[in-house]
C-alpha positions, 0 to 999 in steps of 0.5 A: 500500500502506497503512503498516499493511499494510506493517508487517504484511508486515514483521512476518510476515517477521520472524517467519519470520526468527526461527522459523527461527532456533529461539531458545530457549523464554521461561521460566516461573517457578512462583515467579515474581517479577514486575514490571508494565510499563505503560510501552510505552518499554522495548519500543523506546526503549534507555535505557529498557529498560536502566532496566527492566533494571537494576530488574529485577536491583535486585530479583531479578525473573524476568517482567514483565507488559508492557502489550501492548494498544497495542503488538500493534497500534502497534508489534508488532516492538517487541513482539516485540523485548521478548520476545526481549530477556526471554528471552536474560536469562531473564525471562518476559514476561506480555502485559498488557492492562486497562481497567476499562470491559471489565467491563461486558457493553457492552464485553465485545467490546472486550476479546474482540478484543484477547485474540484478537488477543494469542493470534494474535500469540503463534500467529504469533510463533514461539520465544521465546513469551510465557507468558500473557495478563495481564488488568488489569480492576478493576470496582471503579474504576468510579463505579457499583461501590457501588451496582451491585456485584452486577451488574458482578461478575456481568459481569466473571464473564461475560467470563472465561468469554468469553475463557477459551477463546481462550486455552485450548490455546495454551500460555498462562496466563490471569492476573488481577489481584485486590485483596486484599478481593475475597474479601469480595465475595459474588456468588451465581451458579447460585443459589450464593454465594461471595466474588468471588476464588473465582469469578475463581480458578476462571476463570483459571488463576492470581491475582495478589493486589494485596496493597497493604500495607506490611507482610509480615505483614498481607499474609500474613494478608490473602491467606490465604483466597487461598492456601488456595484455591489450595492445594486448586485448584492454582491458584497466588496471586501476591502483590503489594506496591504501590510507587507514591506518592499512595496511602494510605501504608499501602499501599505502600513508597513512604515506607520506599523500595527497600531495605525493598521488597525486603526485604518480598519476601524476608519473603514467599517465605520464609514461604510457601516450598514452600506449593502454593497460591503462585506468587511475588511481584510489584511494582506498577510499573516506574516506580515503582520508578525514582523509588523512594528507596533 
């Protein structure tokens, strides 16, 4: 019997244990407060996820994005354990997956794949439930985006479409992430043109705006295109602030330090409030957080 075999067969057995078990259902948050976690070490390394954590509660945060797309393969009872660990704290967990390649038509299967096999380990997994798939794909990264912009937007459109119905009717959100100028993208698709942030709001079921900016009112001024959108769709906009150094300092609240991001965030929700188009805040990542100053 192969290791790989053997795994699954002790996946499966845990997974009987836990659906029997009846654990309580992961929440989900409407406002949420979300945090990426692209580091696989909180899923099975315990000072690790005691960091993960105490962020967390630095920051009020209620989901994590957890990047998934090695884990559901490498390790799926960490994954699972993840989840579960979220869900006694009340926090929500987003299956994360990205590779910007996924955009081109070539690499559509590549990123089929895993979203399939995210939505069978959610089938599979039983109560407590991850709430969504969680899609990093930036076709903008890739070197030919300047003068290929039409096309791979046209393409990354087309793989939405694809994956939408794998997700669809298994009591997951589809959720991408999108940086803030998207909406200055005009694609033109069935002889129609719109910017590229509608047509990806209408693909998925909710956006989170990679609004990168030290400052709560450009954010709120940049994401408002966004907001209106979802407020008319219903379609909730999460905005996000950006906490990682080496990028433009304007960008991100590396330099003014934690204190100063939490207090952005707060300016955020209680600007929007009640507003129907938003669906909370997010923080771009945990370990940028750990080496945020105070």
């Amino acid at each position: 019997m192969t290791w790989r075999r053997l795994g699954v067969l002790v996946f499966a057995a845990v997974v009987a244990a836990c659906a029997a078990s009846t654990p309580p259902s992961v929440p989900t948050h409407p406002k949420q407060r979300g945090l990426w976690v692209w580091n696989n070490l909180p899923a099975f390394d315990p000072g690790a996820r005691q960091a993960l954590l105490s962020q967390t509660e630095r920051f009020k945060l209620d989901t994590w994005y957890a990047q998934a797309q090695t884990l559901v393969y490498d390790n799926p009872l960490a994954l699972r354990d993840l989840v579960v660990a979220a869900a006694d704290r009340k926090i929500a967990v987003e299956l994360l997956a990205g590779n910007h390649s996924w955009a081109r038509s070539a690499n559509h299967g590549q990123c089929v794949k895993i979203v399939s096999d995210l939505t069978q380990f959610v089938a599979d997994s039983g109560e407590p439930r991850p709430t969504a798939i969680h899609l990093n794909i930036e076709p903008h990264a890739l070197p030919d985006w300047p003068t290929s912009q039409a096309q791979l937007a046209g393409e990354l459109l087309d793989l939405l479409a694809a994956v939408r119905p794998l997700v669809a009717g298994r009591g997951l959100a589809l959720v991408y992430d999108m940086p803030n100028w998207y909406d200055d993208v005009v694609v033109t698709r069935n002889g129609q043109a719109r910017p590229l942030s509608l047509w990806i709001a209408d693909a998925v079921d909710r956006v989170v705006v990679m609004d990168y900016r030290d400052d709560p009112a450009v954010q709120l001024e940049l994401v408002k295109q966004e907001l209106a959108y979802g407020r008319a769709t219903g379609k909730p906009v999460v905005v996000a602030s950006e906490a990682a150094c080496g990028v433009a300092a304007d960008e991100t609240y590396c330099q003014e330090g934690a204190a100063a991001l939490r207090k952005a965030m707060d300016a955020v929700r209680a600007a929007l409030g009640a507003e129907a188009g938003f669906g909370g805040v997010a923080v771009h990542h945990f370990n940028a957080l750990e080496a945020l100053p105070p």
